[in-house]
N, C-alpha and C positions, 0 to 999 in steps of 0.2 A: 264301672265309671273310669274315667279316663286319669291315670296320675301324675302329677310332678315327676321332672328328673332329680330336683333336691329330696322330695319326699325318698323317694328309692335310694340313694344315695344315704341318706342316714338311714336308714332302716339297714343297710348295707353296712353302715359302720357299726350298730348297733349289737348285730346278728351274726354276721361274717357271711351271711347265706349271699348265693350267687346273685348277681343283677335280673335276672331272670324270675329268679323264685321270690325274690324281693319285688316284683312288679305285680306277680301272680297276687301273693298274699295281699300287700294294698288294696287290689281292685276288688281282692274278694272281703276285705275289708271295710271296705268303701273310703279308703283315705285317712282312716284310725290305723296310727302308728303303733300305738298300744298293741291293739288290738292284734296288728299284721303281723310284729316280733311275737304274740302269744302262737299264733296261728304256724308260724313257721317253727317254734319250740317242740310244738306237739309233733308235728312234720318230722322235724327231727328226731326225735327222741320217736320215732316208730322207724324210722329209715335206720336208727341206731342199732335199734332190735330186728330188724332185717340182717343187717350185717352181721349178727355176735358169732354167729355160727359159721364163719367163713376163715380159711385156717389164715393164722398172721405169725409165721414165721421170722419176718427182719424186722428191725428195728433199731435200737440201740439200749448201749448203757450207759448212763448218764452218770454226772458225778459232783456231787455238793459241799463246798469245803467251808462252813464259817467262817466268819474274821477272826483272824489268831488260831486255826487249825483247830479249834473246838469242838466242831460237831463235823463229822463227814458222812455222805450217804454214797449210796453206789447205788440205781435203780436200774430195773430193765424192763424196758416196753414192745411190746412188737406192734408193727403195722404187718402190711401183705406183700407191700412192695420195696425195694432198696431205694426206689426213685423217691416214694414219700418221706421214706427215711432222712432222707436228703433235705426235705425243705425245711425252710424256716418255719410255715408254720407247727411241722409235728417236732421240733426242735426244741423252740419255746414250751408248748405243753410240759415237753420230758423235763424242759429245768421248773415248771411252776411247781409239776410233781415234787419235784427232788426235794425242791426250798420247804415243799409242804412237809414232808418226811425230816427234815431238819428241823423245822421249826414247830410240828405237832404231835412229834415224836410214837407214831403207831406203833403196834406190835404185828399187825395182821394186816394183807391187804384186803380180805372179806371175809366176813363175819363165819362164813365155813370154813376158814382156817382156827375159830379158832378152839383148843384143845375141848376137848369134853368133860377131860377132868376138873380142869381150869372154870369153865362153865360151870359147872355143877357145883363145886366149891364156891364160888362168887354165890351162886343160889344162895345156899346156905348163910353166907356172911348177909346176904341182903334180905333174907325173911329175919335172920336175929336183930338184925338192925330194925324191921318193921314194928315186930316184936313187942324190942326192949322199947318202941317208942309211943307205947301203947294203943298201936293201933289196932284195929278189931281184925279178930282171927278171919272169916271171911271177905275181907278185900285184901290180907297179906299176899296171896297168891297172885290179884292184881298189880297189886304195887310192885310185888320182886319184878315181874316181869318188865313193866314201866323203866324201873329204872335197870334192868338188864339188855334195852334199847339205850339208855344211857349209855353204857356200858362198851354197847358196841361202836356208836355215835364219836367216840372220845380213843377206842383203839382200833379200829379198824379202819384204812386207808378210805375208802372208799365210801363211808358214812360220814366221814368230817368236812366240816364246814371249810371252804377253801377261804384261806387265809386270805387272799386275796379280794376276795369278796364272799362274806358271809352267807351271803343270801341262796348260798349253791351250795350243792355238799358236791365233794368228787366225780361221784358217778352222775350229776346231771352235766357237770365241766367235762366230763368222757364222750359223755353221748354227743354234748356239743360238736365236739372236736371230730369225733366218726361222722358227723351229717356233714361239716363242712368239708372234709379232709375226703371222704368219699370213700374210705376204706376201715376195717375193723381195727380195731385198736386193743391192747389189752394189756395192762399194767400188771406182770407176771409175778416181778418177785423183786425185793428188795432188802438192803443191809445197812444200821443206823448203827454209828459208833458216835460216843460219846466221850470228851475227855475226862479221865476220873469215873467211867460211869461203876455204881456199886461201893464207891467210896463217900464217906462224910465230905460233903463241900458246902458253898454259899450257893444256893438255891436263886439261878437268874430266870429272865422274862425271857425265853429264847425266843419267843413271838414277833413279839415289840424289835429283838436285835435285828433275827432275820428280815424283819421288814424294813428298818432302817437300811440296812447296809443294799438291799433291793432297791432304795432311792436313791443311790449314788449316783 
C-alpha cells in the first residue's frame, strides 16, 4: 500500500531507522505504525547480531562527572571507524552509557565478567535466604536461580534497565544504536568512582540526582 510522508517521518523520529527502511516497514505494515517500529526493531536487532563479530577498534573514552564532583566514571566504547567516532550520534550513546554507569552504579559490563567465586557465594546466601523463608526444598533451586537473574539485572551493565527509559535494558539501546549507526559497537570496559565510597555516609537517590541534573 502506498504511505504518508508524515507517516514515515514519525516512524523516523520514532525509530531513528533510515527513510528508506521507514517506508519499507509501513507498507509492509500496511500503514500500522505500531506495527512498522516493531517490524524494524526485530530488523535491527538481527542486523545487530550480524555485525557483533566485526572487529571495532576506535571509539572513545568518555567521561561522567556529577554535580559537586561526587560520582565520576571514565567508560570506553569502540566502534569500527574514527569517522563514527566522531558523530553526534555515537557521542550521545557514549554519555547515556556513562550517566547510566553513574547513576546505576554496576560492577560488571556482562554477566560473564562476573567472578565465579562471587557467583557461587551469592548462591549460597540466596538458597539460605529461600530456606530460612520456609520455602519447599524442591523449588529452592528454582528460586536461587530467579533471583540470580535479579542479581545480574541490578550489576551488570548490560541487563539494566536504561535509566532513561525503563522499558529497554542496555543491550536492546546497543543493538539500537549498531542498526542505526551501521557499524558494531561494543561497550569494552569501564571505572565508577565514588566520593567516600567504602566509608559510612547519608545514603542518597543517585538516580533521581543524575536525572535531574540531565534536565538542565
Amino acid at each position: 500500500m502506498a504511505v504518508n510522508a508524515s507517516d514515515v517521518k514519525e516512524l523516523r523520529a520514532r525509530t531513528g531507522a533510515g527513510m528508506l527502511d521507514c517506508k519499507k516497514a509501513l507498507e509492509e505494515a500496511n500503514g500500522d505504525l505500531t506495527k512498522a517500529a516493531e517490524l524494524l526493531r526485530e530488523k535491527g536487532l538481527a542486523a545487530a547480531a550480524n555485525k557483533a563479530g566485526r572487529v571495532a577498534t576506535e571509539g572513545v573514552v568518555e567521561s561522567y562527572i556529577h554535580a559537586g564532583g561526587r560520582i565520576g566514571v571514565l567508560v570506553e566504547i569502540n566502534c569500527e571507524t574514527d569517522f563514527v567516532a566522531k558523530t553526534d550520534q555515537f557521542r550521545d550513546f557514549c554519555k547515556d552509557i556513562a550517566m547510566q554507569i553513574a547513576a546505576a552504579g554496576p560492577k560488571y559490563v556482562r554477566r560473564e565478567e562476573v567472578d565465579a567465586t562471587e557467583l557461587e557465594k551469592e548462591r549460597e546466601i540466596l538458597k539460605a535466604q529461600a530456606l530460612n523463608e520456609g520455602k519447599p526444598a524442591h523449588i529452592v533451586d528454582k528460586m536461587v536461580e530467579g533471583r540470580i537473574g535479579k542479581y545480574y539485572e541490578e550489576f551488570c551493565l548490560m541487563e539494566q534497565s536504561f535509566i532513561k527509559d525503563p522499558d529497554k535494558t542496555i543491550t536492546t539501546l546497543l543493538n539500537e544504536r549498531i542498526s542505526t549507526i551501521g557499524e558494531n559497537i561494543s561497550i569494552r570496559r569501564f571505572a565508577r568512582f565514588e566520593l567516600g565510597e567504602g566509608l559510612e555516609k547519608k545514603v542518597d537517590n543517585f538516580v533521581e540526582e543524575v536525572m535531574s541534573q540531565a534536565k538542565l
